[in-house]
Residue, then its C-alpha position, 0 to 999 in steps of 0.5 A: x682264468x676259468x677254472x672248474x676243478x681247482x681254486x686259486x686265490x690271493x691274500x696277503x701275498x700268499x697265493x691259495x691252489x685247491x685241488x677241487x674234485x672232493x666228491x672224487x678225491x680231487x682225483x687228478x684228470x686232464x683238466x687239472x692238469x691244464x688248469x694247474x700249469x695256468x695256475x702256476x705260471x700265473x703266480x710266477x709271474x704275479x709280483x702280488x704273490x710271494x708264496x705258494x700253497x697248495x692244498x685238497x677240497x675235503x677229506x683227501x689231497x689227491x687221491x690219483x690219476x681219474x680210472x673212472x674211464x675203464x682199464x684203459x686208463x692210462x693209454x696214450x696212444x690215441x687222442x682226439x681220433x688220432x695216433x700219437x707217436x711215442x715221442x711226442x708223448x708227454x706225460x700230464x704229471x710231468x707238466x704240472x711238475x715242471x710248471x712248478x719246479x719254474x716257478x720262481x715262488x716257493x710251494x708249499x704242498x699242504x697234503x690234507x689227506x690222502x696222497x696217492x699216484x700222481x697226488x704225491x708225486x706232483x708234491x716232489x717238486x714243491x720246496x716244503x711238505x706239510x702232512x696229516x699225520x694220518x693221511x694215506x701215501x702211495x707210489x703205487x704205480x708198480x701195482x697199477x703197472x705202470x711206472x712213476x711219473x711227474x718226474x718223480x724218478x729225478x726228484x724222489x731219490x733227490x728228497x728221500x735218497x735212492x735207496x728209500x725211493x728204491x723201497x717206495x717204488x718198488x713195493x707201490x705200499x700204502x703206507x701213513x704219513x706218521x710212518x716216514x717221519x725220518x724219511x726226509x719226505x716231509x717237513x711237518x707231520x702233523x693233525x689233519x686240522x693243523x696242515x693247512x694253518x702250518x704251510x700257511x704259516x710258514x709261508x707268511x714267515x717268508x712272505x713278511x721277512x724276507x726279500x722275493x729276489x733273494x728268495x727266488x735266486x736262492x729256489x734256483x740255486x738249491x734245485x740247481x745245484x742238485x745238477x752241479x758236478x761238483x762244490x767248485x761249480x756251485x762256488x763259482x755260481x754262487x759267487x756270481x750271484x752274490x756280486x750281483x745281490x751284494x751291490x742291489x737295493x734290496x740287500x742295502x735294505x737288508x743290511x740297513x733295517x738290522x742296524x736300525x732294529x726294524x723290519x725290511x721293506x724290500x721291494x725289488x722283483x724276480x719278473x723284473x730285476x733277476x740279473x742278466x746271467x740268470x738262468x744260467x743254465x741251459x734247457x734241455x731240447x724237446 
């Protein structure tokens, strides 16, 4: 992949996305965009990589949408010359989210700075959020006036419940990372020099541990889930799942390494060996 305004690289298993506009904030533009839904189904389907950890070049995560182009900024309405019609709009935040919710690795936000917009709503669909303590975060759209976007409207209230996501929303504050540690946002809070050395190592912690198909079996059953009606129904899916995973190589593995007292070697793959009832639910038509 060509890539002018991120980084992606692979070592030991643990994939690395930069956001890499640092003179800008790694403010995020259509270029990014592109380039990060590439980047994500590029881990997805790289059995080399296990874990996923995202992170800003500089002092900042991301700073938000590019406004550099004038108040128009955020007019959809024309591209290339041509009008585009309210339902074929899709907004470039949403894609990047839903490239990362698919993903079957886990994500790792490493929010090394500021995060604000689009910064820390592409943040909600990662697994686990790692922040600077001191680092600057927003929903700001309220006082942009427009209203959140990269699905944050289904995953905030899912992370933080409806009535915190209420207040951010609502208010559009800027608040410091330090300020919501019970909120529920993120999993660490830490020094700006410690962000980047935590995710990477919780995502090694999986990476040397744990099998990828249970892992990725697990990511879709939690997320998954969110959208079940009731415990009975989670039951019953998971019930299907642990039939199939009870009777494959890797738990035999897994069961095997405890009672010999060594580490697993697990060695089955989400883009192979995923069982014939996965997904087990329907996308919804565009």
């Amino acid at each position: 992949m060509e890539l002018s305004q991120t980084r992606y690289e692979v070592e030991s298993a643990v994939a690395r996305i930069t956001l890499d506009r640092p003179d800008r904030m790694n403010a995020f533009t259509a270029t990014m965009r592109k380039e990060l839904v590439k980047i994500f189904q590029e881990a997805d389907r790289d059995d080399a990589v296990r874990v996923v950890v995202v992170t800003g070049a500089g002092k900042a995560f991301c700073a938000g949408a590019d406004l550099s182009s004038g108040a128009n900024a955020f007019d959809r309405s024309v591209k290339d010359g041509k009008k585009i019609p309210m339902s074929e709009h899709r907004d470039g935040g949403g894609r990047v989210a839903l490239a990362i919710y698919n993903c079957r690795k886990p994500v790792i936000a490493a929010i090394n700075g500021h995060a604000v917009g689009v910064g820390i709503t592409m943040t909600l669909p990662m697994d686990i959020r790692v922040v600077a303590e001191d680092a600057k975060i927003g929903f700001v759209f309220s006082r942009r006036g427009v209203i959140p976007e990269a699905c944050s409207t289904w995953f905030l209230p899912r992370v933080v419940g409806i009535s915190k996501a209420s207040e951010l929303v609502y208010t559009g504050r800027v608040f410091l990372a330090s300020e919501e540690s019970d909120s529920g946002l993120f999993n660490y809070i830490v020094p700006r020099d410690q962000v980047l050395p935590k995710a990477l190592k919780v995502a090694k912690e999986i990476a040397e541990n744990t099998s990828a198909i249970s892992v990725a079996l697990s990511k879709a059953l939690l997320w998954h889930g969110l959208g079940e009606k009731d415990p009975q129904s989670a039951h019953l899916i998971e019930s299907r799942c642990f039939h199939w995973v009870g009777r494959q190589k890797d738990a035999r593995e897994g069961v095997q390494s405890f009672l010999d007292r060594r580490k697993p070697t697990f060695t089955m793959s989400p883009t192979v060996h995923m069982p014939d009832s996965y997904p087990w639910w329907k996308e919804p038509k565009v």
